[in-house]
LUMDRENLUM-681655 format. One record per residue (C-alpha): y, x, z; residue number from 0. Coordinates in steps of 0.1 Angstrom, whole numbers, plus 5000, padded with zeros to 4 digits. Example, Ala and Ser with C-alpha at 12.3 -4.5 7.8 and 13.67 -1.06 7.14 Angstrom:
2
4955;5123;5078;0
4989;5137;5071;1
# end
This chain:
813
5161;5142;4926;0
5163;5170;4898;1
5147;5145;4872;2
5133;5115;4863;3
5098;5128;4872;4
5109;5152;4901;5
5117;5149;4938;6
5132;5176;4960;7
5140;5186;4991;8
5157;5218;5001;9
5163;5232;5034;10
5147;5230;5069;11
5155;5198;5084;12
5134;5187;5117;13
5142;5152;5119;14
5133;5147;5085;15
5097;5164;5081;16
5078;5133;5091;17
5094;5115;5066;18
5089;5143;5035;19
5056;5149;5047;20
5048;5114;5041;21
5065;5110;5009;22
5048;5148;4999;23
5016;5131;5006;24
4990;5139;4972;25
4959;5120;4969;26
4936;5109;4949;27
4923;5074;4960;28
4894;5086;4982;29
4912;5113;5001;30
4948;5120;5004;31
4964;5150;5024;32
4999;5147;5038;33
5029;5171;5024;34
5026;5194;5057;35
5033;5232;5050;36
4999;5242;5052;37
5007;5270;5083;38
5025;5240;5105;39
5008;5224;5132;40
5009;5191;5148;41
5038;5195;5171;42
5063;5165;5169;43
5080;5177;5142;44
5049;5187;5118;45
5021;5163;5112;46
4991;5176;5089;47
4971;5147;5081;48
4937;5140;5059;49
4923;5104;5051;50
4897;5089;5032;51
4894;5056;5018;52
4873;5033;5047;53
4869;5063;5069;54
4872;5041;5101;55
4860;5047;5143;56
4864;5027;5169;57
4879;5040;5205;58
4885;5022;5235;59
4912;5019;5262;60
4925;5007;5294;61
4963;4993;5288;62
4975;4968;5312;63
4944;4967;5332;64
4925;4950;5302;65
4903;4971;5281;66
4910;4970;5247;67
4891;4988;5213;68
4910;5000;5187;69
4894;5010;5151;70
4916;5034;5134;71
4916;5052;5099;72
4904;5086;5107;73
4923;5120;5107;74
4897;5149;5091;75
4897;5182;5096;76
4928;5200;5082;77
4915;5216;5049;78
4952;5230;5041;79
4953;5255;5070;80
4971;5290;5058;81
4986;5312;5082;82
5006;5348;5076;83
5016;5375;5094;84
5033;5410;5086;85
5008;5440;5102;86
5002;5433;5136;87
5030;5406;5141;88
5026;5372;5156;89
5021;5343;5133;90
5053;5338;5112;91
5069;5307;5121;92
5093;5295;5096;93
5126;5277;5109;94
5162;5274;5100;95
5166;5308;5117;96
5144;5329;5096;97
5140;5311;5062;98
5169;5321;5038;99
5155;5294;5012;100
5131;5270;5012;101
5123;5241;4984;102
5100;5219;4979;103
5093;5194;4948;104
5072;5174;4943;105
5061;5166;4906;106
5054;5131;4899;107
5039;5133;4862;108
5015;5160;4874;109
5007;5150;4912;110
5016;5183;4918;111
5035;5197;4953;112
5055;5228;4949;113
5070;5250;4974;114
5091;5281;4976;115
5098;5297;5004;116
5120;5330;5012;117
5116;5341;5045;118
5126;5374;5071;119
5106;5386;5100;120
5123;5396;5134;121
5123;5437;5111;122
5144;5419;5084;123
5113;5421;5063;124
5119;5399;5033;125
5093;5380;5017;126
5088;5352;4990;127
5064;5327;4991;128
5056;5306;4963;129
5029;5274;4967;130
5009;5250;4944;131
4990;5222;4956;132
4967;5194;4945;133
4943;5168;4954;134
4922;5165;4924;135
4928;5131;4903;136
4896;5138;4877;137
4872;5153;4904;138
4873;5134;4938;139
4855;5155;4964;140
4881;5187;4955;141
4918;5201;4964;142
4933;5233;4961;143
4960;5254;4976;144
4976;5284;4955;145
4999;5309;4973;146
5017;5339;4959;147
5033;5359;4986;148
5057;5387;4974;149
5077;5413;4993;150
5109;5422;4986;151
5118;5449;5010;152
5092;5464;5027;153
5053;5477;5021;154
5027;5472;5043;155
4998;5451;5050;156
5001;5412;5051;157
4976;5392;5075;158
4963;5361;5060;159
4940;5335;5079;160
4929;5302;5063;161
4901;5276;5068;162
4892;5247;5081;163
4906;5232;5115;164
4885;5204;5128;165
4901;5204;5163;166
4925;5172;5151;167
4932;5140;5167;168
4949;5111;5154;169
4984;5111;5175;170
5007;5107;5142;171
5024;5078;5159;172
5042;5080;5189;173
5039;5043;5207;174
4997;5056;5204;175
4998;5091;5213;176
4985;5079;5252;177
4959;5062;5238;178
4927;5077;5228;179
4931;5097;5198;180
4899;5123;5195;181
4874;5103;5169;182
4858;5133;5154;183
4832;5159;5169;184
4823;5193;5152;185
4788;5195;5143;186
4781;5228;5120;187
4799;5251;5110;188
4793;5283;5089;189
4798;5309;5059;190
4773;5300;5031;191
4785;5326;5005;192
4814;5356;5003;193
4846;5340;5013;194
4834;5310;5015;195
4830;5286;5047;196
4824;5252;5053;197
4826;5227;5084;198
4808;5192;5093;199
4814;5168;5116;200
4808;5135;5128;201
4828;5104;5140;202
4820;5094;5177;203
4811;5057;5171;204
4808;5052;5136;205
4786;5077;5130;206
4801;5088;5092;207
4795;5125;5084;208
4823;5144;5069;209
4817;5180;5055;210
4845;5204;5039;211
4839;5236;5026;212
4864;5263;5015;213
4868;5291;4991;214
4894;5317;4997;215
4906;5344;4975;216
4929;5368;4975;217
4937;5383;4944;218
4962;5418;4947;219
4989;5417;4921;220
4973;5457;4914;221
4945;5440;4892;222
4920;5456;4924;223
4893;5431;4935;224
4896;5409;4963;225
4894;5419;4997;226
4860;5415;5023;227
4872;5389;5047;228
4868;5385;5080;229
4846;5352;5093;230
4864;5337;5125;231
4842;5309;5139;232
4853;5286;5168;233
4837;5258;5183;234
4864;5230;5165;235
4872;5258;5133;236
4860;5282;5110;237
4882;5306;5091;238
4889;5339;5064;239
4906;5364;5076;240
4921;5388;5050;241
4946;5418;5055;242
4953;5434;5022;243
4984;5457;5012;244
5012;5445;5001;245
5036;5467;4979;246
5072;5455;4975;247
5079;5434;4941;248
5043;5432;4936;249
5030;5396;4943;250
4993;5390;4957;251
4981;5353;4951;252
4957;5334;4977;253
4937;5308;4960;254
4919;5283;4983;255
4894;5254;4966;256
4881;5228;4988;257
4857;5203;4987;258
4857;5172;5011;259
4825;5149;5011;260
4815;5120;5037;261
4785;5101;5039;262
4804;5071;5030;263
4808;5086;4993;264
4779;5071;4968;265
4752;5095;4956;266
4749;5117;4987;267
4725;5122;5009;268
4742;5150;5029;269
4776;5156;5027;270
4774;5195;5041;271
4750;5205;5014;272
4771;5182;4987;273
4803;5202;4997;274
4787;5237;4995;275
4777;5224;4962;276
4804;5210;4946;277
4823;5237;4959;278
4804;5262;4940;279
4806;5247;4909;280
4845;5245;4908;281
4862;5266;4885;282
4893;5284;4895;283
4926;5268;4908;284
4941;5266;4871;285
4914;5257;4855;286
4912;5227;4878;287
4949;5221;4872;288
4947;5217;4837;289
4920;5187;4841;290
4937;5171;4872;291
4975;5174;4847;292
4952;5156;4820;293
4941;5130;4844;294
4978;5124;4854;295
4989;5121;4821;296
4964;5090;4812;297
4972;5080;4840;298
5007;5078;4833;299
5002;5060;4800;300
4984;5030;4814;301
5010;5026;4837;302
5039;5035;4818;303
5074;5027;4829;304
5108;5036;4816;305
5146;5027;4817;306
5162;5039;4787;307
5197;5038;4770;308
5212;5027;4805;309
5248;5024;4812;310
5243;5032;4849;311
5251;5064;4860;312
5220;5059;4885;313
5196;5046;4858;314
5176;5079;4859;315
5177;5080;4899;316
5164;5041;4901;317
5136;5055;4875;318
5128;5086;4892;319
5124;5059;4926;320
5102;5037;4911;321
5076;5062;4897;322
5077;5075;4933;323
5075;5043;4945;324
5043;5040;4918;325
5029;5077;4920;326
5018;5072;4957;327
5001;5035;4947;328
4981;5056;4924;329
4974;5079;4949;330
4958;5058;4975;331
4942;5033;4950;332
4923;5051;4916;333
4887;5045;4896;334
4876;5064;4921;335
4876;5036;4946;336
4850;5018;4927;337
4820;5021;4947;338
4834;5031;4981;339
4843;4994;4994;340
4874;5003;5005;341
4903;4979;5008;342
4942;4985;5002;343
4954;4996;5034;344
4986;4985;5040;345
5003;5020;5052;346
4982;5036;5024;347
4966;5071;5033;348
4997;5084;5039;349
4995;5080;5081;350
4984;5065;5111;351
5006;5034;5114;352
4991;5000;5117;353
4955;5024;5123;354
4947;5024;5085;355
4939;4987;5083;356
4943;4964;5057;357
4970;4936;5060;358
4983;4904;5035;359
5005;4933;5018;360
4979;4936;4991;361
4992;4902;4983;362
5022;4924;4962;363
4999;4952;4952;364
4971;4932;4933;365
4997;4922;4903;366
5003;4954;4897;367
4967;4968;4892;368
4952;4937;4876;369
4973;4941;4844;370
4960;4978;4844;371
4933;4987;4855;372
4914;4954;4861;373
4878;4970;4872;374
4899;4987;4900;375
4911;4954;4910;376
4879;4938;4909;377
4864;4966;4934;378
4892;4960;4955;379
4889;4921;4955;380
4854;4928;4965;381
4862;4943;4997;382
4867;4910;5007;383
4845;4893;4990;384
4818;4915;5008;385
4832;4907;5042;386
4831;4861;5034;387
4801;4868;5060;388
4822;4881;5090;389
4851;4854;5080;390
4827;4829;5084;391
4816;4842;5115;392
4850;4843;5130;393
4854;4807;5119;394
4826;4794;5134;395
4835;4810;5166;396
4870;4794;5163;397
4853;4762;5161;398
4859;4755;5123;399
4838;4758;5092;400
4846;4776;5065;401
4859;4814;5065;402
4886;4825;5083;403
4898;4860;5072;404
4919;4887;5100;405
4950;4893;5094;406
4940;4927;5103;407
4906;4943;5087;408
4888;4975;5089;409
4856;4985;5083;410
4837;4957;5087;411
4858;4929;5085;412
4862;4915;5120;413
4897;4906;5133;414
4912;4943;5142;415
4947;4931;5153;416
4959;4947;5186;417
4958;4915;5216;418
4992;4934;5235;419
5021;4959;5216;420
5044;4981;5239;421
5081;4972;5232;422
5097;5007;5233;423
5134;4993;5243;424
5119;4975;5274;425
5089;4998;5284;426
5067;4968;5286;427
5037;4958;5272;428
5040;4921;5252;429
5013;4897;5244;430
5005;4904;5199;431
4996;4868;5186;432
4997;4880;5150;433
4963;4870;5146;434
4973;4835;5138;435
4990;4847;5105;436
4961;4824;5090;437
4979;4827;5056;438
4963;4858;5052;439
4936;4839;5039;440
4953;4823;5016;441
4966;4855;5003;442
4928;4865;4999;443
4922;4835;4975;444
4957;4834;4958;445
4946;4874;4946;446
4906;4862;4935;447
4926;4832;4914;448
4954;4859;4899;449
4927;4880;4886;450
4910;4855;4874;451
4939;4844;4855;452
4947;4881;4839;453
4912;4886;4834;454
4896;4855;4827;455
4865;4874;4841;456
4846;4841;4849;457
4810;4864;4858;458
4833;4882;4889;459
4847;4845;4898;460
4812;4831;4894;461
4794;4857;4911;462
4821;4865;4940;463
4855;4849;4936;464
4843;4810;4935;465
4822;4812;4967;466
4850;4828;4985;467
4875;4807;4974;468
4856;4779;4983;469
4848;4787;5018;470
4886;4798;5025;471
4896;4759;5010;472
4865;4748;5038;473
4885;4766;5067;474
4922;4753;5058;475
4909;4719;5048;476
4890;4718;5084;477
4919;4733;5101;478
4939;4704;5091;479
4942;4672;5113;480
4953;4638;5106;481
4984;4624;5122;482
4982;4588;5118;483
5018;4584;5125;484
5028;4604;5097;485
5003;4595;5077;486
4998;4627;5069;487
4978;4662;5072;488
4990;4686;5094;489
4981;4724;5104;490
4990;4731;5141;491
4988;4762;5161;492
4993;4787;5134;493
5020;4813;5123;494
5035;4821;5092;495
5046;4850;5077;496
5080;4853;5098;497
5065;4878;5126;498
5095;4865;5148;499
5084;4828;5158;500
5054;4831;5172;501
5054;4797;5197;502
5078;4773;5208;503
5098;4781;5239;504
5088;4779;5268;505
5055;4770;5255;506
5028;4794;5274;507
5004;4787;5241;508
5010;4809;5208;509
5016;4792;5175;510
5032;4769;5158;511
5030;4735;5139;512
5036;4727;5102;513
5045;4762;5090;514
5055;4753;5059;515
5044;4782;5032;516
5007;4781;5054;517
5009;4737;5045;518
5018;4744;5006;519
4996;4772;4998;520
4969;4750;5013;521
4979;4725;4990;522
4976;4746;4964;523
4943;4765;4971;524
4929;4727;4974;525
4940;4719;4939;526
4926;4757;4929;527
4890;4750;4942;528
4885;4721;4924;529
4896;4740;4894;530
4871;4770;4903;531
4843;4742;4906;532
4855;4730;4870;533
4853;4762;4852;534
4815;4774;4867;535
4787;4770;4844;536
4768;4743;4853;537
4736;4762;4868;538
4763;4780;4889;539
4786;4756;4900;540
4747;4731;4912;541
4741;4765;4930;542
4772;4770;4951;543
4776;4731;4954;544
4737;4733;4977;545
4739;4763;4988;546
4775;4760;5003;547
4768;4719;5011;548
4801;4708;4997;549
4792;4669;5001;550
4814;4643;4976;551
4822;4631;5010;552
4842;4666;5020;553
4856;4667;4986;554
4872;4631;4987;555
4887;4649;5020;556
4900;4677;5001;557
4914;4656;4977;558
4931;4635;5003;559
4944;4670;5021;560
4961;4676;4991;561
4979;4645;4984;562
4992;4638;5020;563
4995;4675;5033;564
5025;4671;5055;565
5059;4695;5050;566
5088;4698;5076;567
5115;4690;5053;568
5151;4683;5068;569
5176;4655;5056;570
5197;4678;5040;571
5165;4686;5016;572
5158;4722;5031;573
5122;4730;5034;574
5120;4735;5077;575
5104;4774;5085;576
5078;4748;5107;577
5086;4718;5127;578
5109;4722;5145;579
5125;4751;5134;580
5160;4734;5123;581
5164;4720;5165;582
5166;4754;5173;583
5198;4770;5186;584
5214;4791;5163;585
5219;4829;5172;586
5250;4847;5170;587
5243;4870;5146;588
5282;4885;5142;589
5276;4895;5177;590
5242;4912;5175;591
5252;4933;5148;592
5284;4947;5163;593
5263;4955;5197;594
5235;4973;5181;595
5242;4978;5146;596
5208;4976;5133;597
5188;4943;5140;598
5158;4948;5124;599
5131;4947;5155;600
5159;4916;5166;601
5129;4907;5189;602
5127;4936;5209;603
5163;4936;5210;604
5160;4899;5228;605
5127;4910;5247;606
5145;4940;5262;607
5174;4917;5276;608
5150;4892;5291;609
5148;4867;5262;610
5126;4861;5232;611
5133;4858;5196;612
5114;4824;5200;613
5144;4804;5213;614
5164;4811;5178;615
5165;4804;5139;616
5156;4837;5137;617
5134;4854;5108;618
5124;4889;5109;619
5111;4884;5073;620
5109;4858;5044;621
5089;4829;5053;622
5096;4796;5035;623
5114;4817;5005;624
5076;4831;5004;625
5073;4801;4983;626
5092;4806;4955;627
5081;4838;4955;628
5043;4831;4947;629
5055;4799;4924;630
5084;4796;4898;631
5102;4770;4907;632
5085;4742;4885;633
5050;4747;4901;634
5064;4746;4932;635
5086;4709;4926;636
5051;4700;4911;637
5029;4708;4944;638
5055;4690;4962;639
5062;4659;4939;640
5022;4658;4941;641
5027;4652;4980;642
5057;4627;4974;643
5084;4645;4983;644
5110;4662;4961;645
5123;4695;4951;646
5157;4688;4931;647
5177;4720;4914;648
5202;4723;4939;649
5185;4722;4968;650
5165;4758;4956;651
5202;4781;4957;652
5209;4762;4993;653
5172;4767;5009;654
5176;4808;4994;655
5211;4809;5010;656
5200;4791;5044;657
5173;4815;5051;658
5190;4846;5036;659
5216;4845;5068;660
5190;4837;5092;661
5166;4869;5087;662
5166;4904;5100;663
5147;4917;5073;664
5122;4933;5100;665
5098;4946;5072;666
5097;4962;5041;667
5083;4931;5023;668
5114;4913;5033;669
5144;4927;5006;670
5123;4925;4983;671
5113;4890;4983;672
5149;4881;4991;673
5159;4902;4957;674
5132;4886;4937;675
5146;4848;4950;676
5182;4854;4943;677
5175;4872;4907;678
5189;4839;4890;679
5213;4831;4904;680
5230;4856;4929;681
5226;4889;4906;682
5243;4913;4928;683
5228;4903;4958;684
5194;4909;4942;685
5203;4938;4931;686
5213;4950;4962;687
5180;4940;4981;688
5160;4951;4953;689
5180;4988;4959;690
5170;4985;4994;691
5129;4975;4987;692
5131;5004;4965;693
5145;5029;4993;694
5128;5016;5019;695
5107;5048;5023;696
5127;5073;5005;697
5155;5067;5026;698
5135;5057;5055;699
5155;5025;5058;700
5136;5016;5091;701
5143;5043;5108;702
5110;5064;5113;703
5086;5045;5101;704
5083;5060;5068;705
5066;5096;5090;706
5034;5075;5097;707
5024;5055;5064;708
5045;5045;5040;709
5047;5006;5033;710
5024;5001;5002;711
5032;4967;4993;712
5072;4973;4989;713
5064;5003;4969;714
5041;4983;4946;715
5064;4952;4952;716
5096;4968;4936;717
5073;4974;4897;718
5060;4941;4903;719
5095;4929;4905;720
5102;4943;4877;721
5076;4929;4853;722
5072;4898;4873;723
5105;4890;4882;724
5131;4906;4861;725
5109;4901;4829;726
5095;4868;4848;727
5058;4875;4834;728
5033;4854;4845;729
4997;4849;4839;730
4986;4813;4834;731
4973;4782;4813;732
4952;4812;4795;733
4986;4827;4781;734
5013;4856;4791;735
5047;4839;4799;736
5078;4856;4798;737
5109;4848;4813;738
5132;4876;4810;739
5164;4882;4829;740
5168;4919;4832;741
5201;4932;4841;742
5219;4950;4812;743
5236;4979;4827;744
5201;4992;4834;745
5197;4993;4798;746
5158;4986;4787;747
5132;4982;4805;748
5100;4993;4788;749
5061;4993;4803;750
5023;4989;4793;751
5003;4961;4807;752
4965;4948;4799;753
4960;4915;4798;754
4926;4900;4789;755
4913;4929;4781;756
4943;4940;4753;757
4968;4963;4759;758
5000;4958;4749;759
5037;4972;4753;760
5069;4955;4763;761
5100;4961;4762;762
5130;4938;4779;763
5165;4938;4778;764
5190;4911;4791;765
5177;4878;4779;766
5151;4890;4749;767
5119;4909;4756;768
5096;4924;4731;769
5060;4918;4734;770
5038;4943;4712;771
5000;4942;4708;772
4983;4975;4705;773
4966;4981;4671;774
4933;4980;4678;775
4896;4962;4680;776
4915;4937;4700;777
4908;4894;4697;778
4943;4878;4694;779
4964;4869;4727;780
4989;4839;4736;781
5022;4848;4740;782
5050;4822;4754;783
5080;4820;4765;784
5103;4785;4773;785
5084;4756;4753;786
5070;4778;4728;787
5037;4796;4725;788
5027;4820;4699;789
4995;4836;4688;790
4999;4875;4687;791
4971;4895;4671;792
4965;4932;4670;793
4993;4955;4658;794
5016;4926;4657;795
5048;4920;4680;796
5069;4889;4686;797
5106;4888;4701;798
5117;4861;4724;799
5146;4850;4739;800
5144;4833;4774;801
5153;4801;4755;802
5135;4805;4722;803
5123;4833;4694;804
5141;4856;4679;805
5114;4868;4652;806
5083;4869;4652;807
5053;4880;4634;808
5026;4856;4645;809
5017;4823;4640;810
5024;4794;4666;811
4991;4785;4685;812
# end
């Protein structure tokens, strides 16, 4: 990393494309266009790649004689293509045996991706190559591509081709390559104007039109006019050919504009002609850069984050990682995905892994936005609200009321996860129960009742949030059954977020009983709908109440859910993962370790020696320490004091430490719930998983993944960490809390936030944090921290401690 704004990588390395690719990736929230040199090809090595936001088809295969459909996130035609040759050579192919330099950086405060390249051909002709790209932040439909080639030792003529390459298939992961991968048929292609081309197509089942058009031009160093180009049309491609002279020391720049338009985008009616269109209106490549840096840079000031005056000598590094990790949450999520109903899918647009779909891992990008940019969250939050008519259909055909959301969604909202996954130790193909991840549902409410806590946007939650909320309370209520025994509610059949346990063993039937965080969050999304019903207007709340059928009869249930909810917890006072759990051998975890070094995928490890993960108290991600990861501590002791049982102050540090030694840490999501639960009280442990979290794509820490998608929610997870954890701000009882614990050696921590419609700046350091109110035509805001509560109006600031105030300049409220 060169700065704090800056990442670089240097050299040829083939093992490693995948992965800078990924993290090259520039975007723009409807499109985003992986960090491939725009000559490579996909060959195992390179892997060019172009999404848009809810660009989804549906294939079908045959895999363990049972047919199976998968919908996937689409790969589009490959708008980057640019391909050199010196006079009549072949193609130049650059490697580690003909490139004398090659760099590439990408720029974070200007979502810009440099690249320069020095390169020989099989003469020993020497030539620099210098590259520019963007995908446009302020105009969505366009990109652009600007290449100065120069020789150093020779003169001659240079052949250039470049256009559009819809021959593309999605085979960017491996474990899917043998599937069915070809989603996209060419439709039309064609040269509207001088050096100019466009191509359409069409996805097979989905039907959604995509049209790119390109402008190419090559622009001698001599001050001459550009070259006539040659047209090359294929059945799958259309491209410029151009072969102008090259003199030694003299550069010649190639300038390529492109526009990318589906039918999926609002306010067009055909994407070819919209393309051609907006493609002829576009200035030239730095004009364009000027507006996308602006964009960038206001960007940047609503979600401003520094370190500064650290005494670690990696301060700058960890603040060059997190705008990374933040640069590429900006890229797949932007104002632009207002009106395309497109969720947050959990790999972002970065690659094919998990298909594009959208997963609980918006769960840990939602806090992010919502202090930010809270119309974007709102759009977001309403692709699910949109889809409450396919979770109710997938209820009722479960045999429950209510709405029961996938745990993977796509386009339309139906349950996309895959029913069998190949385990690539063993070769075979396993039965996927992660559809009973239920809690995803949960997540979906816990999100609508954050915003409206940040917001306190009551026409979204009347309108949208409310009715959602209430039919997800319907399902979980519905899905719980009385156990006279006990005495209490129970949930049976269900999984939680530990991917790991997915039945009991030897059990032939998936799922499991009691899953703790599933019990308590449903206890808590019980005690959120009758809030929701209390805060309606009264017109409203009559509405929903006939419309919906919510009987006093099913709300006296409700009520009685949530007071005798039942929750596995052992004698020593640990929660339980489910019941259960604790009867479980333990696994020798010492020995795993030293046989194959790196557990993470633990259960194909067992799978492949002819057992399953099932038999053990084995995690491959946080599951019960979920909980104090969506509640402090004290609304967690009161959820479970309102159920009878209790939640003393030592028990917390023994349930962190129990399930901290029995977890893999599978996923992404996993170190950095683990660092956010041992931030009080084991600092350098948090630290370390936080480190990890924060790496998890930069240095790949899983080993490959990072090539297909990188994992959105970790990325947005490790800011939320630090605003929600570290400076332990929370949104609630119609007041910002603060809570701040930030370690010192990092210096200060300083960032923006909106909340309520006011922005305001903070700044954090050890115990004390800052909270400023931006001068402005702002109402006045509660501030708290501890026991105390202040009133901040505009321009004023107020100091806190994490155990009382410093100085302030408000007035108590």
């Amino acid at each position: 990393m060169a700065d704090a704004w800056t990442v670089e990588w240097h050299g040829i390395d083939l093992a490693d494309e995948g992965r800078r690719e990924a993290l090259g990736t520039l975007g723009n929230g409807r499109f985003a266009t992986r960090g491939a040199a725009p000559e490579s090809v996909a060959d195992g090595v390179h892997y060019p790649g172009t999404y848009a936001a809810g660009c989804y088809n549906r294939l079908g295969d045959e895999i363990a004689g049972v047919t199976i459909e998968n919908e996937s996130l689409v790969n589009l035609p490959h708008w980057a293509d640019l391909r050199f040759a010196i006079e009549d050579g072949e193609w130049i192919q650059l490697s580690a045996q003909n490139v004398v330099e090659h760099r590439v950086a990408l720029d974070l405060r200007r979502g810009l991706l440099i690249r320069v390249v020095r390169f020989d051909d099989p003469r020993g002709r020497r030539t620099t190559m210098r590259q520019r790209r963007f995908v446009h932040m302020a105009q969505p439909y366009l990109a652009g591509l600007h290449t100065v080639f120069t020789a150093e030792n020779w003169d001659g003529r240079l052949r250039i081709a470049s256009g559009l390459d819809g021959c593309v298939t999605n085979s960017g992961v491996e474990r899917y390559r043998d599937l069915a991968g070809r989603h996209l048929e060419t439709i039309g292609t064609g040269h509207p104007a001088p050096g100019t081309v466009f191509l359409a197509a069409r996805t097979l089942r989905s039907q959604v039109l995509v049209a790119e058009a390109a402008r190419v031009t090559v622009v001698p160093g001599s001050g001459a006019g550009s070259p006539a180009p040659d047209v090359r049309e294929a059945s799958d491609s259309v491209c410029l050919e151009f072969a102008p002279e090259l003199r030694r020391g003299v550069p010649l720049a190639v300038e390529k504009i492109v526009s990318l338009v589906t039918s999926r985008d609002p306010a067009v009616a055909e994407p070819t002609a919209a393309a051609v269109g907006a493609l002829a209106e576009a200035p030239t490549f730095d004009e364009l850069l000027e507006t996308h840096e602006l964009a960038w840079h206001q960007l940047w000031q609503r979600f401003r984050l520094d370190l500064t005056d650290g005494e670690e000598a990696t301060t700058d590094e960890t603040l060059c990682s997190l705008r990374l990790n933040l640069f590429h949450v900006l890229q797949t999520l932007t104002e632009h995905n207002l009106d395309l109903d497109a969720g947050i899918p959990a790999r972002g647009l970065h690659g094919e892994a998990y298909r594009g779909h959208v997963f609980w891992d918006e769960l840990f990008v939602f806090p992010v936005l919502t202090l930010r940019l809270p119309g974007l969250a709102r759009a977001l939050l309403r692709y699910r609200t949109r889809r409450l008519d396919a979770a109710r259909r997938a209820a009722r055909a479960a045999g429950h009321a209510g709405a029961m959301y996938p745990w993977q969604s796509g386009s339309d909202g139906r349950e996309e996860s895959q029913r069998v996954h190949l385990n690539p130790r063993s070769g075979r193909w396993m039965p996927d129960t992660s559809f009973l991840q239920r809690h995803v549902g949960l997540a979906v409410a816990y999100n609508l009742w954050q915003y409206y806590q940040a917001t306190a946007d009551l026409e979204f939650l009347a309108d949208h949030g409310a009715e959602t909320m209430l039919e997800i309370a319907r399902f979980f209520a519905g899905l719980a059954t009385y156990d006279a025994a006990r005495d209490r509610f129970r949930i049976r059949g269900v999984m939680g977020p530990d991917e790991f346990s997915t039945r009991y063993p030897g059990s032939e039937t998936p799922g499991l009983d009691d899953n703790a965080y599933t019990n308590v969050m449903t206890v808590w999304l019980l005690g959120r709908a009758r809030d929701v019903l209390a805060v309606l207007p009264t017109t409203r709340r009559t509405e929903l109440v006939e419309r919906l059928g919510i009987t006093r009869a099913e709300l006296l249930r409700w009520s009685d859910v949530e007071r005798r909810m039942y929750v596995p917890i052992a004698p020593d006072g640990i929660i339980s993962q489910f019941e259960g759990y604790r009867d479980l051998p333990e696994l020798d975890w010492d020995d795993y370790r030293t046989r194959y070094g790196d557990i993470r995928r633990l259960d194909r490890i067992l799978e492949a020696e002819g057992r399953s993960v099932d038999e053990f108290q084995a995690s491959k991600q946080a599951d019960v320490l979920m909980l104090f990861f969506v509640f402090s501590a004290d609304e967690l002791r009161s959820l479970l004091t309102g159920l009878g049982y209790a939640l003393p102050p030592e028990v917390i540090p023994r349930t962190i430490e129990y399930y901290a030694a029995r977890t893999a840490h599978g996923s992404t999501l996993s170190a950095l719930v683990h660092s956010w639960v041992l931030a009080r009280a084991h600092r350098a442990q948090a630290l370390e998983h936080f480190e990890q979290a924060l790496q998890s794509d930069i240095a790949d820490v899983q080993g490959g993944t990072t090539a297909e998608g990188v994992h959105l929610g970790a990325m947005a997870g490790c800011v939320d960490l630090l605003q929600r954890c570290f400076a332990g701000l929370e949104t609630r009882h119609d007041a910002l809390w603060f809570n701040p614990h930030w370690p010192r050696r990092f210096g200060r921590l300083e960032f923006s936030l909106q909340y309520r419609g006011r922005p305001m700046d903070v700044v954090v350091s050890g115990r004390e944090v800052q909270v400023s109110a931006v001068p402005g035509p702002y109402g006045p805001v509660r501030v708290g921290c501890g026991d105390r509560v202040l009133t901040l109006h505009s321009g004023e600031s107020v100091r806190f401690t994490a155990v009382g105030v410093l100085e302030d300049a408000a007035a108590e409220g």
